[in-house]
N, C-alpha and C positions, 0 to 999 in steps of 0.2 A: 504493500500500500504506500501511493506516493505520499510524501509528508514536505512540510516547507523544507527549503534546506535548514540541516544542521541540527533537525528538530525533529524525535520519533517520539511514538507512546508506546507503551509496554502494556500487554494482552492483561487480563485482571485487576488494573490499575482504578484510581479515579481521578476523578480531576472536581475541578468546582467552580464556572463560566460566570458566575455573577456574584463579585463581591464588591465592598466599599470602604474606602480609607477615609481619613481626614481631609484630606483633597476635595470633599463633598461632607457627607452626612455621615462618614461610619466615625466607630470609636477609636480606633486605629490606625497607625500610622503606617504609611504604606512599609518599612521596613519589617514592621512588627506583625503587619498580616502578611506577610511572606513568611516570616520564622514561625507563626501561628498554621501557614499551610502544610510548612513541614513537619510540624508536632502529630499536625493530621494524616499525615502520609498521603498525601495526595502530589499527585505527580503535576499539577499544572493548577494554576490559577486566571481568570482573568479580570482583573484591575478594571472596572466599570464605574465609574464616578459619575455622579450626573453631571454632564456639562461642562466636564474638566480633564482635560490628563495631565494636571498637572505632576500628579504622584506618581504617574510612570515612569521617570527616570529612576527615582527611589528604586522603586517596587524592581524595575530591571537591574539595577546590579545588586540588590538585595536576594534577587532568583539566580544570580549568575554564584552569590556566596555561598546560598543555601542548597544550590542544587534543583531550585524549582522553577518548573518554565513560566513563565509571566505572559501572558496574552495580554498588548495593548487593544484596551477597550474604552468604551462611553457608554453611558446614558443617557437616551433624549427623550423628551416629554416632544409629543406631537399629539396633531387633532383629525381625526376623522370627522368633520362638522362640529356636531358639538361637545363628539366622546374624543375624552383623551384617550391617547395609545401610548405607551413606553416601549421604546425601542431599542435594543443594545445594536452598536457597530462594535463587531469583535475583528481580530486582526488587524485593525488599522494601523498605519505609517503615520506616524504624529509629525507631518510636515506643518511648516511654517500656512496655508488653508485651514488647515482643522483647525491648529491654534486662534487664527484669528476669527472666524465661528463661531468656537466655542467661549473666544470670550465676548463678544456679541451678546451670547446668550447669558452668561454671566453677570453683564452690565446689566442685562434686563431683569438680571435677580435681585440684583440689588436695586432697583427703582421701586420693585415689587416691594421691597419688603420697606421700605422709604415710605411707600405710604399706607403699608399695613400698619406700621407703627404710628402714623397719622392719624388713622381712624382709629385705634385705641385712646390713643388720646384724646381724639375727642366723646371718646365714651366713658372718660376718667382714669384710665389707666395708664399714670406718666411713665412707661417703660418707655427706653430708649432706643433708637436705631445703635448705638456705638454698644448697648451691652447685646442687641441682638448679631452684631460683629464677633465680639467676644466670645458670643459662643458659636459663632462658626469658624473660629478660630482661623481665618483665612480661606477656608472651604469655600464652594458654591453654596450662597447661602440661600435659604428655605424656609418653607414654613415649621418645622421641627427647629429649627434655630431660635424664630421666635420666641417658641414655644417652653425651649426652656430657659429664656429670658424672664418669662412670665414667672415662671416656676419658682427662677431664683431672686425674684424680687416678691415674690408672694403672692402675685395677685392670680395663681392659677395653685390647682394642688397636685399635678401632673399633666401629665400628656392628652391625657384622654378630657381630662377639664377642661385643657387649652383651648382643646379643637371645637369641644362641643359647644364652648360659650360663647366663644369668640372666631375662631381660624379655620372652621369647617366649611365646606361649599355654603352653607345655606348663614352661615356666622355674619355677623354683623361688621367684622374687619378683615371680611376674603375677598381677594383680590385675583382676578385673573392670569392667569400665565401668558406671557409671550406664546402667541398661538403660531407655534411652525405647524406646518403641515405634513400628514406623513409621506407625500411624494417627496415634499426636500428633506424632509432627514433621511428618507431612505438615498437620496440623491448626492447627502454630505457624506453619508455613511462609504459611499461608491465613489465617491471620488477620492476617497481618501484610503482605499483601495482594499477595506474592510468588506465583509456580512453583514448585511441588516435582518437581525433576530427577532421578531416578534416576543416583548418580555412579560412574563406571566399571566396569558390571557387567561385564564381560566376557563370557568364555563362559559364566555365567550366568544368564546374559540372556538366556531363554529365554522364549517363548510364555506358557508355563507358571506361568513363574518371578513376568512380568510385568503377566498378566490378573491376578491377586488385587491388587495393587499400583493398578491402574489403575483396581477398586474400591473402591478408600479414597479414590479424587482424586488416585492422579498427574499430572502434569502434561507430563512429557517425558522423555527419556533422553539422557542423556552417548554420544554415535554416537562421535565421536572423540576419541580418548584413547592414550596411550601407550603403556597397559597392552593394547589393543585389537588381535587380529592382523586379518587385512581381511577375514576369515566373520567375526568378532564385528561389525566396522563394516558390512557388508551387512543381517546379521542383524540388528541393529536399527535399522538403517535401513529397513527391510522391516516392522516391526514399530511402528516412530514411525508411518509412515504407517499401516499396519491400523487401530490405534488410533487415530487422529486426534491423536497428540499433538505435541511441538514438539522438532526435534530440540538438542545444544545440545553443544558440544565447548572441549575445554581441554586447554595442555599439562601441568597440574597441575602448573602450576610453583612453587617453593621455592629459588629462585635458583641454576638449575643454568645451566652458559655455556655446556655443550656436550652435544649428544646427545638423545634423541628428546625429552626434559622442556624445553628450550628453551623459553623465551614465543616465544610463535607457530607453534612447530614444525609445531602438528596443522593449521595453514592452516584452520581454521574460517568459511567465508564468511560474509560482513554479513549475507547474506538470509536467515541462519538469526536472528541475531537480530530480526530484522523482523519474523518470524515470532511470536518470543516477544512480542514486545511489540505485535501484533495480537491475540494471546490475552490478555494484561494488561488491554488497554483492553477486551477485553469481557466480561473477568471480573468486571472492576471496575465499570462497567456493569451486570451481571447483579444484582452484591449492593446494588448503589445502588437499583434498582426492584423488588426481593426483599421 
């Protein structure tokens, strides 16, 4: 089985396609989820930060120390009309494009969250934009930044308060997302010579849902996931295959130490990434004689 150069999987192995550092929203710092993947024995990781790679360089000679292959990845919030869809680009070339894309989208984080904290204020709650900084410590920041902004000046009693009082769709201080579309993420994802994964559709992840999607160039689907009960992961496993595309799993982890988010949890086999990066090499191929 061909593999990128330099780069094989080993038969029985696992790997784990959707994680997150500090660089976005996880608890960890890209160094430290790489020595975290080898604790797990998983033979590959892929580095998916929403909207950022910036912790890819980290995370790559941190897999070159540890022995773990590092898959440069992303996360992007897109919209189908008015449903969001999250998309991982796995494989990607972090050229000088994506960089400046992705922080495009970055900036638009931060406006977002400029005037989330605006309209808390004006519903009495003097949290501040620079402590919701603080806690995204540099990250792509988010509504989970906020959130425990709130937390840590009192005026929420977790996460789950946050959202429901204040930071949930229907909340009083939510704020819409930068609305990309899923043709151009799936279109940033390709030019920057990655897969675009459909990331944990669950039960909607339908037939239906996923022919128009497979139209534009998708490229694969998230089978295994957390959020997935085992008809979601049949059902698109059933459906990777129909479509010929690649399947691709993660524990979507953000440095949780116990329970179904665990790195590694979802046991994702090497031969799916094998997979993926049979299709890399002749994608890349294809546009090289185009």
């Amino acid at each position: 089985m061909t593999t990128l150069p330099g780069l094989t999987t080993s038969p029985g192995r696992f790997v784990d396609l959707q994680t997150h550092s500090t660089a976005s929203d996880g608890a960890a710092a890209p160094e430290a989820l790489v020595r975290a993947a080898r604790a797990a024995d998983l033979e590959a990781i892929a580095l998916t930060d929403h909207d950022t790679i910036d912790g890819l360089d980290a995370a790559l000679a941190a897999g070159r120390a540890e022995g773990v292959r590092v898959v440069a990845g992303v996360e992007l919030s897109a919209y189908d009309g008015d449903q969001e869809i999250h998309l991982l680009g796995l494989h990607v070339e972090p050229d000088a494009p994506l960089r400046q894309m992705l922080a495009t989208l970055r900036a638009a984080r931060h406006e977002r969250a400029a005037e989330i904290v605006s309209r808390l204020n004006l519903l009495g709650v003097p949290v501040t934009l620079a402590a919701v900084l603080d806690a995204a410590a540099g990250g792509a920041i988010g509504r989970p930044h906020v959130a425990r902004a709130l937390i840590d000046g009192g005026w929420a009693r977790d996460r789950r308060d946050a959202f429901d009082r204040y930071l949930g769709v229907n909340g009083p201080a939510f704020v819409q997302k930068l609305r990309l579309s899923v043709a151009d993420a799936i279109a940033i994802v390709h030019r920057a010579g990655g897969l675009s994964v459909l990331a944990h559709p669950g039960a909607q992840g339908t037939r239906a849902f996923i022919e128009p999607l497979v139209g534009l160039g998708l490229d694969g689907v998230e089978v295994l996931h957390p959020g997935h009960s085992r008809d979601d992961r049949d059902r698109l496993g059933a459906l990777v295959d129909f479509f010929e595309l690649v399947p691709s799993g993660g524990s979507d982890w953000h440095g949780a130490t116990a329970g179904p988010r665990t790195l590694g949890r979802m046991k994702v086999p090497a031969s799916w990434l094998a997979r993926q990066d049979e299709r890399v090499v002749r994608m890349r191929a294809e546009r090289r004689s185009a």
